[in-house]
C-alpha positions in Angstrom: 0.0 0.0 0.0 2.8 2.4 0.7 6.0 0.9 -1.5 6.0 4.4 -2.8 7.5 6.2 0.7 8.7 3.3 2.8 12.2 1.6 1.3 12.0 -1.7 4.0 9.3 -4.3 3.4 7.6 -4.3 7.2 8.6 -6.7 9.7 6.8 -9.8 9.8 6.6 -9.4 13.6 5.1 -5.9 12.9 2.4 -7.6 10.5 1.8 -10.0 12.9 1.0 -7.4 16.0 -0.8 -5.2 13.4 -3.3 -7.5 11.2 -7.0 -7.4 11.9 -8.3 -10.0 9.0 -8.1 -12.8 11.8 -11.4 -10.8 12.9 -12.4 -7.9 11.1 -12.6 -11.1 8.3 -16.5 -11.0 8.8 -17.0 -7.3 7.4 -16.5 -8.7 4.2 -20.4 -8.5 2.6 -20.4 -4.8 4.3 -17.0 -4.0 2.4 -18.4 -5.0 -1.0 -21.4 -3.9 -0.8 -20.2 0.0 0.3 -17.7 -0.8 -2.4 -19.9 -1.1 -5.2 -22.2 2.3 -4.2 -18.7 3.9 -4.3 -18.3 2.1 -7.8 -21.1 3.4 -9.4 -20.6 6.9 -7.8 -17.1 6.9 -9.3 -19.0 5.6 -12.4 -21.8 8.7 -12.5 -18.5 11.2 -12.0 -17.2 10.1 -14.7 -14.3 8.4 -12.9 -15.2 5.1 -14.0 -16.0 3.8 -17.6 -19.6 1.6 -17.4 -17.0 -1.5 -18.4 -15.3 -0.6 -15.7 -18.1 -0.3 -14.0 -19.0 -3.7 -14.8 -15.8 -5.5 -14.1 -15.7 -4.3 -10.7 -19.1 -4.7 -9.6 -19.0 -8.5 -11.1 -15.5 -9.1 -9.6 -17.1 -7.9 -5.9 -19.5 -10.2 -6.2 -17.9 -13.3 -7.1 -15.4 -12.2 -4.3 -18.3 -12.4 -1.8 -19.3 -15.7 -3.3 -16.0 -17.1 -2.7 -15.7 -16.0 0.4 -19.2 -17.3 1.2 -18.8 -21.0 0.4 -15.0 -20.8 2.3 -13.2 -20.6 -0.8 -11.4 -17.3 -0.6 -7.1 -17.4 1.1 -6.9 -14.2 3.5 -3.6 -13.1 3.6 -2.4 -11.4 7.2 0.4 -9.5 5.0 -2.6 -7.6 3.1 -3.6 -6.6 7.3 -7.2 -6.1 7.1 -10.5 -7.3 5.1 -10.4 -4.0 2.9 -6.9 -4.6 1.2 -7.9 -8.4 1.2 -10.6 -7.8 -1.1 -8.9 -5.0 -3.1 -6.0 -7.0 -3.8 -7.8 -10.0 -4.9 -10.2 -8.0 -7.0 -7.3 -6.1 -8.6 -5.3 -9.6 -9.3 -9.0 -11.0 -10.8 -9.4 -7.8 -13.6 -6.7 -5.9 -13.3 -6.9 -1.5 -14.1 -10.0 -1.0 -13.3 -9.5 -2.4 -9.9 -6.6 -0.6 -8.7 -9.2 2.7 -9.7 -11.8 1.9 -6.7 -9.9 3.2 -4.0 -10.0 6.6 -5.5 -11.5 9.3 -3.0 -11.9 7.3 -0.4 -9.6 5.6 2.9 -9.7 3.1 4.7 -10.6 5.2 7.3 -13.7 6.2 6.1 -14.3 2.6 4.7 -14.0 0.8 7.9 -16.4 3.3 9.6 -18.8 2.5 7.0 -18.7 -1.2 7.3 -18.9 -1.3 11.1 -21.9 1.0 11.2 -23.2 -1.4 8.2 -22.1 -4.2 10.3 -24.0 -2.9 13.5 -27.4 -2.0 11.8 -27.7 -5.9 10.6 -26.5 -7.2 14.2 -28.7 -4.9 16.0 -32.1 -6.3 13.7 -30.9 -10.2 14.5 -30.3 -8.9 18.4 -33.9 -7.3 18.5 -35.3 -10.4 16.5 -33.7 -12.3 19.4 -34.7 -10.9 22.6 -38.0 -10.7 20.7 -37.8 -14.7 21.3 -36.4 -15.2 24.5 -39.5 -12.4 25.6 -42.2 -15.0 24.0 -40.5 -17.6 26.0 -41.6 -15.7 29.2 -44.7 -14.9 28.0 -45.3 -18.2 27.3 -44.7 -19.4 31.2 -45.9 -16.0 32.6 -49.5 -17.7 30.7 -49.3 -21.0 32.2 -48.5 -19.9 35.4 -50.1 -16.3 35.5 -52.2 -17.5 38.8 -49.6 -19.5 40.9 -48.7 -17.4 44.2 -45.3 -17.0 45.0 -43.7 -14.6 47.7 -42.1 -11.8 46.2 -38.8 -10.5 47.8 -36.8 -7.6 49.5 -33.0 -7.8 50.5 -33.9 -11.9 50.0 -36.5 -11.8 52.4 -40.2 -12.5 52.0 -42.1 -9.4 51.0 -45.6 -9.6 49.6 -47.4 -12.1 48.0 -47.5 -11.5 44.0 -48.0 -14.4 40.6 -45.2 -16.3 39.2 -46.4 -14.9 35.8 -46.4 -11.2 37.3 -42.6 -12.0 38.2 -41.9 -13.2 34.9 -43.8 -10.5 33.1 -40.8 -8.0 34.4 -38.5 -9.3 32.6 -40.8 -9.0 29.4 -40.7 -5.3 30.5 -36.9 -5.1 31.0 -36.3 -7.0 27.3 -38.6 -4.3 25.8 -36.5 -1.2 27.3 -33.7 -3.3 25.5 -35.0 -3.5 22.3 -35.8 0.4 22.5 -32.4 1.2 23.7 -31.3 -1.2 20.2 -34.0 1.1 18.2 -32.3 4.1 19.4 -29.3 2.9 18.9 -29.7 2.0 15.1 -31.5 5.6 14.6 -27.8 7.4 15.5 -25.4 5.0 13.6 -27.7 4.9 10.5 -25.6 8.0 9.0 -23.0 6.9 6.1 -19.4 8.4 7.1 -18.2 7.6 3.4 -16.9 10.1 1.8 -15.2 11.5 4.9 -11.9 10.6 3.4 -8.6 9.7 5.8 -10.0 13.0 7.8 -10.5 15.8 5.3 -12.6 14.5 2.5 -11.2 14.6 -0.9 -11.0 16.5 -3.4 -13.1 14.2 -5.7 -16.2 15.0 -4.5 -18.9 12.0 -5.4 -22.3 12.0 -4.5 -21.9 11.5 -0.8 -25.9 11.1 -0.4 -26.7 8.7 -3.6 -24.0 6.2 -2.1 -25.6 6.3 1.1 -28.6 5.9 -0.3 -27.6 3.1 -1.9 -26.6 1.7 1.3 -29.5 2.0 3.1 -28.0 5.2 5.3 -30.6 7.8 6.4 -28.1 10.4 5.8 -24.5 11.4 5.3 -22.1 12.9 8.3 -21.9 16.3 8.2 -18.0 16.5 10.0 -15.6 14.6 8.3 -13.4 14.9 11.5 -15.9 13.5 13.8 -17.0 10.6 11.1 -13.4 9.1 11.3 -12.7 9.6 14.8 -16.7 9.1 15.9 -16.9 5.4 18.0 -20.0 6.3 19.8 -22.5 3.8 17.7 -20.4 0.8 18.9 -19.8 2.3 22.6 -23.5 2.9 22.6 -24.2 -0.5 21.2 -21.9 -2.4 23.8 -23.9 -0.7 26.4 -26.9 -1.5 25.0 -25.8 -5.2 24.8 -24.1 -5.2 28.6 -27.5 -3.4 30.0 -29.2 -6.4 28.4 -26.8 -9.3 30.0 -27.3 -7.2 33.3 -30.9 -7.8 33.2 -29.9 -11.8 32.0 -27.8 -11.9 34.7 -30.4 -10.8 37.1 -33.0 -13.4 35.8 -30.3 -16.5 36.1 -30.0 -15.3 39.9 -34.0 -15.8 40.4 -33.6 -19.2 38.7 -30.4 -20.1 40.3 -32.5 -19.3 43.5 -36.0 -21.0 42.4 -34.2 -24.1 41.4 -32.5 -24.3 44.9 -33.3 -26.9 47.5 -34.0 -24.1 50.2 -36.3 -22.7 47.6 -37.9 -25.3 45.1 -40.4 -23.3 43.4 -38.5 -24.2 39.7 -37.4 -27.2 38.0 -34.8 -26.6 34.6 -35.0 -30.1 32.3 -32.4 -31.9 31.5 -31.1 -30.9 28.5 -30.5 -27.2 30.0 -28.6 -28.2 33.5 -25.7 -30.2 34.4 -24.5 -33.1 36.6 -21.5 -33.3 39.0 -18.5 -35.4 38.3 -18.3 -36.5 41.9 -21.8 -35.7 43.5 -24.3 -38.0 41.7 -27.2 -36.0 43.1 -26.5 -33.0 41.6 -28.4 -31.0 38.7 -26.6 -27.6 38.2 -28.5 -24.4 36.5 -25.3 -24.2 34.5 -27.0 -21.8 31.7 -27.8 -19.8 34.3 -24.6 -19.4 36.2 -22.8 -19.2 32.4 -25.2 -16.2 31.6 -24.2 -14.6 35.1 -20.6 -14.9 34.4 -20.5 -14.0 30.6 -22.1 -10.6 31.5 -19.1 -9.6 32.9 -17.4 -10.1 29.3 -20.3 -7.8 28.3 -19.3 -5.3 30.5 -15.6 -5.9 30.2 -16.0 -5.4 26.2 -17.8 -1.6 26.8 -14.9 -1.3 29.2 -12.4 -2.2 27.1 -13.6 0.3 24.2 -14.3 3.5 26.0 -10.7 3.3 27.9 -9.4 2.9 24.6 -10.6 5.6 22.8 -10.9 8.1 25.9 -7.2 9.6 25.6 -7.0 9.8 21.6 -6.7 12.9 19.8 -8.7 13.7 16.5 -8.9 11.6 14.1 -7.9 8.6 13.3 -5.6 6.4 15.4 -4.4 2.7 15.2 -5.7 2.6 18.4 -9.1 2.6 17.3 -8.3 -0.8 15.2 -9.5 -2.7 18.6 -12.7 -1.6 18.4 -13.5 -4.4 17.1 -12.5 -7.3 19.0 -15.2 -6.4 22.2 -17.8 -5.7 19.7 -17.7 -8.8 17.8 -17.4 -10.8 21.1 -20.0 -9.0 22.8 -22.2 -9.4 19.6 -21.4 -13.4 19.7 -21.9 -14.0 23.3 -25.6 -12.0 23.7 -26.6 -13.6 20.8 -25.4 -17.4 22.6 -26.8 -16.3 25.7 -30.4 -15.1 24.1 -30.9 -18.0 22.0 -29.8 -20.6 25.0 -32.0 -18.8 27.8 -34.9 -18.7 25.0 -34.6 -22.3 24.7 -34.2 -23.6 28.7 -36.9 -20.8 29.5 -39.3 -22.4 26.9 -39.0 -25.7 29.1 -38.8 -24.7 32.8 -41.7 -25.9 34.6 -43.0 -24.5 38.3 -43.7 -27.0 41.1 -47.4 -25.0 41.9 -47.7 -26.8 45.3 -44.3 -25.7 46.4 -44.7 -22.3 45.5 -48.4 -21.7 47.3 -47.6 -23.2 50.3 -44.1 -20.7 50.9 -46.9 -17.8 49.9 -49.0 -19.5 52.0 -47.1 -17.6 55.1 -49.4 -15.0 56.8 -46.3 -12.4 57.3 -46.6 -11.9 53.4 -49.8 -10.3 54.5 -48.7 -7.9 57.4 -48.7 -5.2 54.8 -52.1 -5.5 54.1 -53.2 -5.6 58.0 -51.6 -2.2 58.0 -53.7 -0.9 55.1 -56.8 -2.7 57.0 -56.1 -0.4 59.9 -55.5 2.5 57.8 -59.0 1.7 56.2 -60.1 1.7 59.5 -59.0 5.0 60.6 -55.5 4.4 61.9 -52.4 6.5 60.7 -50.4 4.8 58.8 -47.6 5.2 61.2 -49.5 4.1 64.0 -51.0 1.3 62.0 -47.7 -0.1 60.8 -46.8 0.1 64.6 -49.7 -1.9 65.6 -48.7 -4.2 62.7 -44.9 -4.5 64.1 -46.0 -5.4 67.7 -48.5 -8.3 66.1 -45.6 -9.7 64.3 -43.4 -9.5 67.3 -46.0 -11.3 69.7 -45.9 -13.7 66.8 -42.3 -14.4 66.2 -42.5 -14.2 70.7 -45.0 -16.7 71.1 -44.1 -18.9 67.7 -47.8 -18.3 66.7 -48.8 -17.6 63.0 -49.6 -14.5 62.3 -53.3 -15.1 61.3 -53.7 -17.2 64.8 -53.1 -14.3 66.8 -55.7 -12.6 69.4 -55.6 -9.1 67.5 -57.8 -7.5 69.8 -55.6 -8.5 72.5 -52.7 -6.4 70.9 -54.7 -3.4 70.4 -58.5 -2.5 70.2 -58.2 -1.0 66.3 -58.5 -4.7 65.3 -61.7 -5.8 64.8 -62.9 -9.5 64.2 -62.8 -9.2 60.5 -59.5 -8.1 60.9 -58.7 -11.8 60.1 -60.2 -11.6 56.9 -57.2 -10.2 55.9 -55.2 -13.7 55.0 -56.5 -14.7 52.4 -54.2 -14.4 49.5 -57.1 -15.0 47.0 -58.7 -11.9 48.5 -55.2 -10.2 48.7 -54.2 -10.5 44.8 -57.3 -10.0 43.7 -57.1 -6.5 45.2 -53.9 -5.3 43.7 -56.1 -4.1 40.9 -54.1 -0.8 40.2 -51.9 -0.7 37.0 -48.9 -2.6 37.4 -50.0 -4.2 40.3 -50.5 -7.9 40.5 -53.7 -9.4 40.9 -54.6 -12.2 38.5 -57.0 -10.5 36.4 -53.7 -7.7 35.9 -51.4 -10.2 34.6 -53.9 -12.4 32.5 -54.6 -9.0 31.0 -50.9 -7.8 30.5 -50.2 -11.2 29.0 -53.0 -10.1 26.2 -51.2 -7.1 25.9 -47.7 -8.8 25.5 -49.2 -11.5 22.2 -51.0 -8.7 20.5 -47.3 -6.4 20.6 -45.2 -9.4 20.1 -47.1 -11.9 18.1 -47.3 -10.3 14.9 
């Protein structure tokens, strides 16, 4: 690429530290295809003879075939996936290929790709947690009326659904997807044309090419379009917010599928055995998903501290972009399609689950609102609620066994009425809240946005 200034061929050990086709290998349709709009808008300036033309949009294409079916060499001395495929066209017809790189860098071509690159990843990863969301939809159905306690700092709180705990998640996938939405809204601008920082003095048609390509617009600094890695920062974020929430679900399943807990059973084919302890059935994909979010994380990581100390524009530094984003890419869209499929087959052991709801502390709360109802302070009813609970916990008495009265006049005998938890999901009716009727209607919600 540079004969022309440099007298020494570069060290092998140098090509060897500096290559990027052992990865950035997979930009490869991206590279062709915003090579052939710059083609034909080297073609309309007259840059390009419609033979020319031709030859080079054929050539591209039987490249991308070759490389398709895993018969194309890539060759680390060529360093990246642009001169790969410029070399090889230029060896396959010859002029006309050693024309295509006029007015444009790599710098500007590699932006292009990744943003290219990005927009079709972040469609699949949308697609994706689309699926893993119908998985929980499709449990949150079956089990939309089975009563489990839902927690605080680990410790029984109040009593809510199985299907309203599952239904979260739905919620948390959505504000995912959004964030991928938004996302793809800010890289869909086309930084070709930008040049190695300053344009060129060729000017094609900046906007038919990245029409052509499926942009929504062209860049409008050609500074900021080299040096700009905020779409894939952005993206990494996106995808590391999205294994948080993962992580966070594996926990709840790592817990449900406990001993101490039991509300959860994982099959088979999604868990694990012990090499010593024949007993054992491990949430593996759960504790995998936990841990591989911290690659998530480690990726965004890895690219902001990389790219926070580098002046404008372009930098070799900026070559390991890459590397986190691919692997972050990979492993959310492993994780997705793993979780989608062991989610699809959990199953809930009902009995288990009603009889830990089945504990009448999950109901002091409501005791307090039945004082408050009554005329109490809520202050002074929580109070009244605190020294029940202590005379129970005192006297090892349930809670719903208690002599009310005997703690404090403001109960009266319907204050047991209170623990039922029929009666006490079934008036959680406010939105967001709950009660069966709540989540069988959320659920409705969920088909008629996802099922389309």
């Amino acid at each position: 690429m540079w004969k022309g200034r440099f007298e020494k061929d570069t060290s092998s050990l140098v090509q060897q530290f500096g290559e990027s086709i052992s990865y950035d290998w997979r930009l490869f349709p991206h590279d062709i295809a915003g090579s052939i709009a710059h083609a034909r808008a080297q073609k309309v300036a007259g840059l390009l003879t419609d033979d020319e033309f031709s030859q080079i949009e054929k050539g591209l294409r039987e490249i991308k075939a070759d490389i398709e079916a895993g018969n194309f060499e890539f060759r680390t001395s060529l360093e990246d996936i642009h001169m790969n495929i410029e070399a090889e066209l230029t060896r396959r017809i010859g002029a006309a290929g050693a024309k295509l790189h006029t007015a444009r860098s790599r710098n500007d071509q590699v932006a292009t790709d990744t943003r290219l690159y990005c927009r079709t990843q972040i469609d699949e990863l949308a697609c994706a947690m689309a699926g893993l969301q119908l998985a929980l939809l499709d449990r949150a159905e079956k089990y939309a009326a089975t009563v489990i306690p839902g927690y605080t700092h680990l410790q029984r709180g109040q009593p809510v659904t199985a299907g309203h705990h599952l239904l979260a998640y739905v919620e948390m996938l959505e504000r995912d997807k959004s964030r991928l939405v938004d996302c793809r809204k800010r890289l869909n601008i086309s930084p070709l044309g930008s040049g190695a920082l300053a344009g060129s003095t060729i000017n094609l048609d900046r906007r038919a090419i990245a029409a052509e390509l499926g942009f929504d617009g062209v860049t409008t600094n050609s500074m900021d379009a080299i040096a700009d890695r905020d779409s894939i920062a952005e993206l990494l974020f996106v995808i590391s917010l999205c294994g948080v929430h993962l992580s966070r679900l594996s926990e709840d399943l790592i817990l449900w599928c406990s001993a101490e807990f039991g509300f959860a059973s994982l099959s088979d084919a999604h868990t694990t055995g012990s090499s010593l302890m024949p007993q054992k059935k491990n949430p593996d994909v759960c504790e995998l998903t936990r841990g591989k979010t911290g690659r998530l994380v480690g990726n965004l990581m890895n690219l902001l501290v990389a790219v926070k100390g580098l002046p404008l524009t372009y930098n070799r530094d900026l070559q390991e972009d890459k590397p986190p984003l691919f692997d972050s890419i990979d492993t959310l869209h492993l994780i997705l399609a793993v979780n989608t499929e062991m989610i699809g087959a959990m199953e809930l052991r009902e009995e288990t689950c009603r009889a830990t709801a089945a504990d009448p502390m999950l109901l002091a709360t409501d005791l307090a609102d039945y004082l408050v109802k009554k005329g109490v302070p809520f202050r002074h009813a929580h109070e009244l609620v605190g020294k029940a609970v202590a005379e129970a916990i005192r006297t090892r008495t349930a809670l719903d066994q208690l002599d009310l009265a005997a703690i404090d006049d403001a109960y009266g005998p319907d204050a047991k009425d209170v623990f039922s938890l029929d009666r006490a999901l079934a008036s959680r009716t406010n939105p967001g809240a709950p009660s069966v009727e709540n989540v069988t209607s959320e659920i409705a919600r969920w088909k008629a946005a996802l099922v389309r």
